[in-house]
N, CA, C and O atoms as a GROMACS GRO file, in nm:
protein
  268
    1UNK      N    1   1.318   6.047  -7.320
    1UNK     CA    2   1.428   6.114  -7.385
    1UNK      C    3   1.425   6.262  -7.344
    1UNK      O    4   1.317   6.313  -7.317
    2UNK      N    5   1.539   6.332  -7.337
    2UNK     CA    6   1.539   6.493  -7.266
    2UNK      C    7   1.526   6.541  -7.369
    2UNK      O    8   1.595   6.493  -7.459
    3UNK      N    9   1.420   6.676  -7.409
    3UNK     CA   10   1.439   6.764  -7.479
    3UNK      C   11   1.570   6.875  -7.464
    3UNK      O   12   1.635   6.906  -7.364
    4UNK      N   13   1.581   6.925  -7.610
    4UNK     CA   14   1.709   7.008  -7.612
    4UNK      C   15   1.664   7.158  -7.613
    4UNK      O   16   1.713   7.257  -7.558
    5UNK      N   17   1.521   7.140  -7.719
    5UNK     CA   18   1.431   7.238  -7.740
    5UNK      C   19   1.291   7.248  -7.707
    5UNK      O   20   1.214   7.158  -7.740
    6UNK      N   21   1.249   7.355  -7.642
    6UNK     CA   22   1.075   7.358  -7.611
    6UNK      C   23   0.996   7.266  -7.703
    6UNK      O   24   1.025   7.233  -7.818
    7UNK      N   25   0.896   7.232  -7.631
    7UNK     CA   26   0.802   7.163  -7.752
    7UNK      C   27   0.648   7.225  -7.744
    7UNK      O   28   0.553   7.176  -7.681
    8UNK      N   29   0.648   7.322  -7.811
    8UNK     CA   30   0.471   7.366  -7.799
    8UNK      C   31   0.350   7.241  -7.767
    8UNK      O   32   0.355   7.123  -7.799
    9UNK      N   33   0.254   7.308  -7.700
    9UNK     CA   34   0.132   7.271  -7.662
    9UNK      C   35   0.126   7.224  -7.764
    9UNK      O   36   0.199   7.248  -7.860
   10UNK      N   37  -0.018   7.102  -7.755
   10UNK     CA   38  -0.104   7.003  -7.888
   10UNK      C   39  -0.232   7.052  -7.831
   10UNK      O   40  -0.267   7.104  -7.725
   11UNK      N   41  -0.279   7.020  -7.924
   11UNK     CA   42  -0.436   7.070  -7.962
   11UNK      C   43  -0.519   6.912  -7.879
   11UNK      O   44  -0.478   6.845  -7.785
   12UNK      N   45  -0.644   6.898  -7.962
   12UNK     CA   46  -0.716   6.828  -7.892
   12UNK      C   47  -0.729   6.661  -7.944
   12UNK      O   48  -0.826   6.584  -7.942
   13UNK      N   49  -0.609   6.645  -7.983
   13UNK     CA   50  -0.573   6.527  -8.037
   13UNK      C   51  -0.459   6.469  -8.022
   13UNK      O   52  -0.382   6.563  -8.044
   14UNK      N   53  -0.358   6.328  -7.988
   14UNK     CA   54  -0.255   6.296  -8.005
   14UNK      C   55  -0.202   6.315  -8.139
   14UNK      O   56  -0.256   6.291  -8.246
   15UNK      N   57  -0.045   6.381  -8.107
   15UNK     CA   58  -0.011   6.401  -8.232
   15UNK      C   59   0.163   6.369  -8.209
   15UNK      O   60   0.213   6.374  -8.096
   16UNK      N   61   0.233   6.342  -8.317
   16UNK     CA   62   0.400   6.338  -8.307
   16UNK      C   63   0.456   6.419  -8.350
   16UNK      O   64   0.439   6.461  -8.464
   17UNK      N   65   0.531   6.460  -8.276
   17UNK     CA   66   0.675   6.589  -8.333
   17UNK      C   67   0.784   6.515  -8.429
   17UNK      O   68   0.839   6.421  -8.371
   18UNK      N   69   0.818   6.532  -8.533
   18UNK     CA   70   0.927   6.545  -8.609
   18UNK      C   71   1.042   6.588  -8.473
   18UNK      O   72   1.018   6.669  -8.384
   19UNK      N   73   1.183   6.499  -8.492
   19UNK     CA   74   1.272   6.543  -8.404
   19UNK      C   75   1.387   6.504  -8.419
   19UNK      O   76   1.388   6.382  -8.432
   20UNK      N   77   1.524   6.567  -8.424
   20UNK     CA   78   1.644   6.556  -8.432
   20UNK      C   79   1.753   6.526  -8.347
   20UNK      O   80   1.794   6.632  -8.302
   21UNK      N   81   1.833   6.408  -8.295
   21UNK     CA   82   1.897   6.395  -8.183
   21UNK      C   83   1.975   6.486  -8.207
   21UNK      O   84   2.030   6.473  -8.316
   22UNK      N   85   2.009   6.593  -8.140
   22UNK     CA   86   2.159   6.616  -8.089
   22UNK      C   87   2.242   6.653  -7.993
   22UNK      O   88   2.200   6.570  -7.912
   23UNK      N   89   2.326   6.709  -7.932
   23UNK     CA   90   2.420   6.702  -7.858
   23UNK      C   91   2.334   6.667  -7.745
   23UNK      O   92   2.359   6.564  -7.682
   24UNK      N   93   2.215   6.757  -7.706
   24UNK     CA   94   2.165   6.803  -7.536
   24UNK      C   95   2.059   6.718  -7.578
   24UNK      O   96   1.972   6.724  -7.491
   25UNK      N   97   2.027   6.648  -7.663
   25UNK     CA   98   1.905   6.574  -7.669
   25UNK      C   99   1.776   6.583  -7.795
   25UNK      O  100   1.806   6.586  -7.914
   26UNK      N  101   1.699   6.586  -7.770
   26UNK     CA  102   1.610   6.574  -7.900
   26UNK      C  103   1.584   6.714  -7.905
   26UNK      O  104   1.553   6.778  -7.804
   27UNK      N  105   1.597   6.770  -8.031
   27UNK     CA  106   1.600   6.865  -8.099
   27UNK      C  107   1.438   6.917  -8.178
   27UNK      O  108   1.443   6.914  -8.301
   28UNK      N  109   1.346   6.947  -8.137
   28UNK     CA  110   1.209   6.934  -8.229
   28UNK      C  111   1.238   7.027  -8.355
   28UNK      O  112   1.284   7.140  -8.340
   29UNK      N  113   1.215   6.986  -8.452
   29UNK     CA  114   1.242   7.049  -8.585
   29UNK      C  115   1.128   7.142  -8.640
   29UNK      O  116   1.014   7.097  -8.631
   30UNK      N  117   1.148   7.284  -8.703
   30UNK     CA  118   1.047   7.353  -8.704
   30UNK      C  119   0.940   7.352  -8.747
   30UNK      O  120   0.852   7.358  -8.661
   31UNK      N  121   0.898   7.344  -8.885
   31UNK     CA  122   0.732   7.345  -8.932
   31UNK      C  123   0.695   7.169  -8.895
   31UNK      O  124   0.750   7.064  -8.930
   32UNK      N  125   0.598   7.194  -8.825
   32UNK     CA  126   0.508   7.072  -8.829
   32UNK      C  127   0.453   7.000  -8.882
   32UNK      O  128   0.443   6.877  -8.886
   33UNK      N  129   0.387   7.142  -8.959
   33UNK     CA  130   0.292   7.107  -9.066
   33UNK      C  131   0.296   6.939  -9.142
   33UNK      O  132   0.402   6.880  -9.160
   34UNK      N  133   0.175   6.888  -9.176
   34UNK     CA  134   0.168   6.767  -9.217
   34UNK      C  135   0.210   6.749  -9.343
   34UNK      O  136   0.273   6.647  -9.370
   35UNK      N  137   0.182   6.847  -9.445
   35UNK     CA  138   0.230   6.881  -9.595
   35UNK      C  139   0.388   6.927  -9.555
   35UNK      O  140   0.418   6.943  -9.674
   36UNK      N  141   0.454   6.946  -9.518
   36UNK     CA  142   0.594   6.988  -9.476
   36UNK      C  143   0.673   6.843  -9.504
   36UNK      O  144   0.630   6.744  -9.445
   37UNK      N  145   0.782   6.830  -9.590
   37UNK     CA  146   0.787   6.689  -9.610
   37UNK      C  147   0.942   6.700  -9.596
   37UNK      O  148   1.004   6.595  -9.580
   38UNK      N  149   1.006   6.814  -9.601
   38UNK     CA  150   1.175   6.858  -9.534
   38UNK      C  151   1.197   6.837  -9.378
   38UNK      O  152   1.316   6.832  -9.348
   39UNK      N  153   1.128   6.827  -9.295
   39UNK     CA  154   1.126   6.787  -9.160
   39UNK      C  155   1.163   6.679  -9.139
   39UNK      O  156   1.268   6.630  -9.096
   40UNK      N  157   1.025   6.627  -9.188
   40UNK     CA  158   1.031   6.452  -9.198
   40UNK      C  159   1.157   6.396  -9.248
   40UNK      O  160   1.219   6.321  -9.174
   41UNK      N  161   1.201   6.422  -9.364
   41UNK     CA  162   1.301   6.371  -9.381
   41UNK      C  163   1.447   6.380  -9.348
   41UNK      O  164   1.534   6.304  -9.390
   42UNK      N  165   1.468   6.514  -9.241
   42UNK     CA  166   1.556   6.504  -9.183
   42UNK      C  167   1.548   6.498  -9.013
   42UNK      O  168   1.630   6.558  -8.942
   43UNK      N  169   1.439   6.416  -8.959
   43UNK     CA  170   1.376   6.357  -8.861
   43UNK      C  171   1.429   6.238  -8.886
   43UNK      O  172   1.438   6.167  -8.986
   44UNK      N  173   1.488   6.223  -8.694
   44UNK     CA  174   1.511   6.056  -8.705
   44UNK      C  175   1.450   5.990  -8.533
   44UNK      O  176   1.485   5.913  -8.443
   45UNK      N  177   1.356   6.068  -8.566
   45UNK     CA  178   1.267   6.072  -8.386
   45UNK      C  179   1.125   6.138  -8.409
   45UNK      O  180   1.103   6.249  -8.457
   46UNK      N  181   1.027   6.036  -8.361
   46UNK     CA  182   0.914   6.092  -8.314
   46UNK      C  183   0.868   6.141  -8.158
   46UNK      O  184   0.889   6.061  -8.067
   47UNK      N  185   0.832   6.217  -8.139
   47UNK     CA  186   0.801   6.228  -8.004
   47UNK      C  187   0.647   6.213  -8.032
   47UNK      O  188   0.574   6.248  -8.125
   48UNK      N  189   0.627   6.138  -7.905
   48UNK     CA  190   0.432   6.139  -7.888
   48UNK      C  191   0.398   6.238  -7.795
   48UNK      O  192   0.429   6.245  -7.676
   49UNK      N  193   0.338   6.306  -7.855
   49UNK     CA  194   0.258   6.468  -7.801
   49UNK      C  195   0.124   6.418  -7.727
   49UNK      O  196   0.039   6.416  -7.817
   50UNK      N  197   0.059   6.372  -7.595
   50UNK     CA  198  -0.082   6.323  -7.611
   50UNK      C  199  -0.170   6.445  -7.593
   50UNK      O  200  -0.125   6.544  -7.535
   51UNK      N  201  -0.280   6.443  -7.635
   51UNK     CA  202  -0.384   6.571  -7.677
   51UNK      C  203  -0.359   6.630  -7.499
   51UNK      O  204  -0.341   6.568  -7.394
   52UNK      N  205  -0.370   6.770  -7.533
   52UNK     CA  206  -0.422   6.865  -7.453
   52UNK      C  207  -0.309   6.885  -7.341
   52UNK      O  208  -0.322   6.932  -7.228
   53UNK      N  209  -0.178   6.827  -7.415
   53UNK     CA  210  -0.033   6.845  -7.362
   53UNK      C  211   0.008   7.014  -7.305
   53UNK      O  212  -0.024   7.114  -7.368
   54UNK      N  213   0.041   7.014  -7.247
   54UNK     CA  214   0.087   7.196  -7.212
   54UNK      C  215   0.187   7.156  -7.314
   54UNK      O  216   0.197   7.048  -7.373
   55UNK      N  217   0.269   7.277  -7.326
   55UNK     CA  218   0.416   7.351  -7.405
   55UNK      C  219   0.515   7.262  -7.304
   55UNK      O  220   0.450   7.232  -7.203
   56UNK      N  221   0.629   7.220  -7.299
   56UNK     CA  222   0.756   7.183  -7.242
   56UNK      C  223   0.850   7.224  -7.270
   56UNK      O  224   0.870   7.238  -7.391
   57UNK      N  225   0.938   7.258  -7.189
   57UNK     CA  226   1.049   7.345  -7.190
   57UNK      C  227   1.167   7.228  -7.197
   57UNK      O  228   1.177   7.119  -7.140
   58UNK      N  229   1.241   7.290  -7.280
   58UNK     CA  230   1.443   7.202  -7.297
   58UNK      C  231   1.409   7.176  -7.119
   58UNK      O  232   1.362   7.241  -7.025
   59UNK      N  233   1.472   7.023  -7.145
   59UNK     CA  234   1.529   6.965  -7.021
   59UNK      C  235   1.411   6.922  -6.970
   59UNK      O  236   1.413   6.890  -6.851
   60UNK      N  237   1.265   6.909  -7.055
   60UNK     CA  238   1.144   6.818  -6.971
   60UNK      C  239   1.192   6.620  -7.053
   60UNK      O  240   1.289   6.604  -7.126
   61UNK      N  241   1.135   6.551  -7.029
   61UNK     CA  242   1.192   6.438  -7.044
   61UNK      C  243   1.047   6.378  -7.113
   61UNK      O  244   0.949   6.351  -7.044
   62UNK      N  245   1.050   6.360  -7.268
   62UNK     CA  246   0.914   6.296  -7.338
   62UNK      C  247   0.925   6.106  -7.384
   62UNK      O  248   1.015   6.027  -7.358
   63UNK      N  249   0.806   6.087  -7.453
   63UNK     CA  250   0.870   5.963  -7.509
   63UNK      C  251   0.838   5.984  -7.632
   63UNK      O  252   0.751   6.054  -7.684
   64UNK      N  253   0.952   5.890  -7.687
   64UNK     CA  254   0.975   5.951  -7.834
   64UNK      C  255   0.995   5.796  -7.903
   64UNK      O  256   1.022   5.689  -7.849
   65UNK      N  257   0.978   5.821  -7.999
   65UNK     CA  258   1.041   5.661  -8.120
   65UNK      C  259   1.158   5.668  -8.218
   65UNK      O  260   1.163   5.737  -8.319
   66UNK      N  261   1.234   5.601  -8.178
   66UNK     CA  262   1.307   5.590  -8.264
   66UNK      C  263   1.315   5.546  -8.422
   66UNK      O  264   1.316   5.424  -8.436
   67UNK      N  265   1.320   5.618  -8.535
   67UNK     CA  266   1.289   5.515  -8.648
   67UNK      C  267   1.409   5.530  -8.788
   67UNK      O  268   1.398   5.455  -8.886
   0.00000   0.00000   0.00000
């Protein structure tokens, strides 16, 4: 799926982005945070981040889940 928006680096673990389709593509939604529970619920996309990912810039192409 094309990102619309950058997606920061991951740390040293697989992790998923909270993410929003829209117009240009998946949208990553701001706080991450795991206690953050307003994301999530207006998340209708995971992206899989795998550990030790660089940062990606709008217009890199990730895989994501639909749910």
């Amino acid at each position: 799926m094309p990102l619309a928006t950058p997606l920061p680096a991951t740390g040293d673990r697989e992790t998923f982005a909270r993410a929003h389709w829209g117009q240009a593509g998946l949208e990553v939604l701001g706080n991450q945070d795991s206690g953050v529970q307003g994301g999530l619920a207006r998340a209708d996309w995971l992206i899989r981040c795998p550990s030790s990912q660089a940062g990606l810039e709008a217009g890199n192409t990730v895989s994501a889940l639909l749910f």
